[in-house]
Residue, then its C-alpha position, 0 to 999 in steps of 0.5 A: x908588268x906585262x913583259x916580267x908576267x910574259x918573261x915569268x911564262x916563258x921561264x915557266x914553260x921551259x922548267x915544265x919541258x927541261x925537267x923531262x931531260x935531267x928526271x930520269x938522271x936524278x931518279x937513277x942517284x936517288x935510287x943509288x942511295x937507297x938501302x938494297x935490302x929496302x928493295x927486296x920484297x918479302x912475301x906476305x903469303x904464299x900461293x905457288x900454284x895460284x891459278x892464271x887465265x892468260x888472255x891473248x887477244x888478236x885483232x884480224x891476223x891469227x898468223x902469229x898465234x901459233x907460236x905464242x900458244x907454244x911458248x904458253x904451252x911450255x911455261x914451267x908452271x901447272x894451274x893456269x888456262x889460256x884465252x884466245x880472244x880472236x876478234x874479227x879473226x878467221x878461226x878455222x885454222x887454229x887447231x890446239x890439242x892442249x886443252x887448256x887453250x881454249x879459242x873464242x870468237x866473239x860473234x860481232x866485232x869488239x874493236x877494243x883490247x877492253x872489250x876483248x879481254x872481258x869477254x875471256x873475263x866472262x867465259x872463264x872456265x873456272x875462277x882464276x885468281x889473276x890474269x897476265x895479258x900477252x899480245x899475239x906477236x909476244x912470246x913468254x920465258x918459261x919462269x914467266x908466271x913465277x917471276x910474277x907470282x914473288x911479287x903478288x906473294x909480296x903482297x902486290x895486285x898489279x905487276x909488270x914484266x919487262x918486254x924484251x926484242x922479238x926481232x933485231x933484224x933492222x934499224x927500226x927495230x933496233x931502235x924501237x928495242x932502245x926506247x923500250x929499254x929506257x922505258x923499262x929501266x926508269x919507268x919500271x925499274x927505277x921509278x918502282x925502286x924509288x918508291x912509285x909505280x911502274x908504267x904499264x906496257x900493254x903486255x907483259x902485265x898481271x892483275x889479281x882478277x878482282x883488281x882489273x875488275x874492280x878498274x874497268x869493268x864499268x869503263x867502255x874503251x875504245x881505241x888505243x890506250x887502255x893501259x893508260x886508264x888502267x894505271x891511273x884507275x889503279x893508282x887513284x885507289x892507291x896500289x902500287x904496280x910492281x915491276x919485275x925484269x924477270x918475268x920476260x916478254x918478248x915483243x915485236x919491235x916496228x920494223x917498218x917505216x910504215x908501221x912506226x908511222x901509224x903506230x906511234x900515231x896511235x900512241x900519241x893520239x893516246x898521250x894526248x887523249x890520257x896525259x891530264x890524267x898525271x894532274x889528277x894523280x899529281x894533285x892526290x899525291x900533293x893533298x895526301x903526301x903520297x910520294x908513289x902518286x906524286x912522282x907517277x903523276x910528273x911522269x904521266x904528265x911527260x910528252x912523248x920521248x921524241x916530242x919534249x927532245x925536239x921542244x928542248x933542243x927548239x928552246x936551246x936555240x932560241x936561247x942562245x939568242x936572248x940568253x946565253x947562260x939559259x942556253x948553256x943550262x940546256x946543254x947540261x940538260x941535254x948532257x945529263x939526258x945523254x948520260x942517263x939514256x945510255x946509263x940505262x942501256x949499259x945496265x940493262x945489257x943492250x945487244x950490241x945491235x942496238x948500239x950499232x943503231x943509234x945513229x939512225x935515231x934522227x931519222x927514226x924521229x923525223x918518221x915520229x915527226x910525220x906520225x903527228x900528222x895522223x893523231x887526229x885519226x890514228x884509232x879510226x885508221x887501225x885498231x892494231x898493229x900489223x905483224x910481220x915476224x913468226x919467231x918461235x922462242x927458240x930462235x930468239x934464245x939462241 
């Protein structure tokens, strides 16, 4: 009795860890037999000049502001303002003759991306109907807030942008670029097609005023990871996040050992401290039969990239030992995995950098390996990642 309770655990927990690998493959088939004019969103009213605070928020560096404000400056679009919230900044060098950059320096230190963002939300200058988030290293595509405004028009309150390489300048990056277009395609593009909800990114996203309100403003968060609240706070009231690979953010990619390093730590600490968060949205969508929560819960509930492909490829092995036939079950995982992850870098049309790259992908995890060691204090060691390019868009366009 107790070796078939101890066999059935076993079984089950290599199902919780293997169906991470053959999700995303069988996600991109369901969504190949979705009829296309389902995909398209017809507008339920229309606002071409609705009015957007963009809220830039830097923590301790302002060098990399200039040329976000440039390329804020420069959307072709006419009714929004732009909030710098400079928390811990030195802020006598930030000089904007466009008047619609309005520069705010928190008199005390907030130490949070939430906090940050509702002191812009609490000197508004006027009424904004939505707001767009962007980090200090982003840059904006000029369309950026009417790519946004067809799915708000379509009758949806949170969107997500697709956020594309800042820097290509070396391997780290490069690969850093490749996970992000994995996550696009099947956390945003894919997993919004078939009927779910995009993943927040961090950046790159937009909310009605009034929804991110109604989410967080009673909610003190601290740390990395507010996005993670955010998603869940907006999928238990039951709104879909929209996604859109045409509302573009540029992002700057880790380029750095030493970056990656603390930075995933941060991000992993998060998964840890958020992911029971996809029980809680996995059970309301087992009890209501909503499929947009059902599937985003199996996906909050995903470990990191890197942590469920080292677990698989450690059951594979022990499997070859006790059971063969289950061994090679974790191949065609593993194969299915493959085949879905350059699926969604031969759709998204990768830059042949990041191709060139991927052979370093082993190196790039045993660096997320040592991350694990500083989860316990990621947050307290830095709030922020530190940045190291000052592109303009132009060079990124070129």
């Amino acid at each position: 009795m107790i070796n078939q309770l101890a066999y059935t655990i076993w079984l089950l927990f290599q199902i919780v860890i293997g169906y991470n690998l053959v999700l995303p493959i069988i996600l991109f088939f369901i969504h190949s037999f979705k009829d296309k004019k389902a995909l398209s969103f017809a507008p339920t009213a229309i606002n071409p000049n609705a009015d957007y605070a963009i809220i830039v928020t830097a923590y301790e560096q302002t060098h990399t502001l200039p040329p976000v404000i440039d390329s804020l400056i420069r959307l072709n679009y006419e009714n929004y303002l732009i909030y710098i919230v400079a928390d811990k900044c030195d802020v006598s060098n930030l000089h904007f003759q466009d008047e619609r950059v309005i520069v705010l320096r928190p008199p005390e230190t907030l130490g949070s991306n939430t906090r940050s963002h509702f002191y812009a939300i609490n000197h508004f200058k006027r009424n904004h109907d939505r707001l767009t988030i962007i980090d200090s290293d982003n840059l904006v595509d000029s369309n950026y807030l009417h790519e946004l405004n067809n799915y708000f028009d379509a009758g949806f309150s949170a969107v997500q942008g697709e956020r594309k390489a800042k820097n290509l300048d070396t391997t780290y990056a490069c690969i850093d670029a490749a996970r992000d277009v994995y996550y696009h395609f099947y956390d945003g593009k894919i997993l919004f097609e078939v009927g779910s909800s995009a993943t927040l990114a961090g950046s790159g996203m937009a909310f009605t005023v009034q929804l991110y309100k109604d989410c967080l403003e009673k909610l003190d968060i601290t740390g990395a990871g507010f996005d993670k609240v955010l998603q869940k706070e907006i999928l238990v009231r039951n709104y879909r996040i929209a996604f859109t690979d045409k509302a573009i953010v540029y992002d700057e990619k880790t380029a750095h050992s030493e970056q990656l390093v603390n930075q995933r730590a941060r991000w992993i600490n998060t998964w840890f401290k958020y992911f029971v968060f996809g029980f809680k949205i996995l059970g309301q969508g087992i009890s209501t039969f909503n499929w947009n929560q059902f599937l985003f819960g199996l996906i909050l509930l995903r470990p990191p990239l890197f942590i469920f492909l080292i677990l698989s490829f450690f059951l594979m092995t022990i499997n070859v030992f006790i059971s063969p036939f289950i061994a090679g079950i974790w191949l065609i995982g593993f194969i299915c995995f493959v085949i879905g992850f350059f699926l969604s870098l031969l759709l998204s049309k990768t830059d042949k950098r990041i191709y060139e790259a991927l052979s370093a992908i082993p190196k790039f995890i045993f660096y997320q390996v040592l991350s694990l060691l500083k989860v316990r204090n990621a947050n307290k060691n830095s709030v922020a990642t530190k940045h190291f390019y000052n592109k303009n868009i132009e060079e990124i366009k070129n």
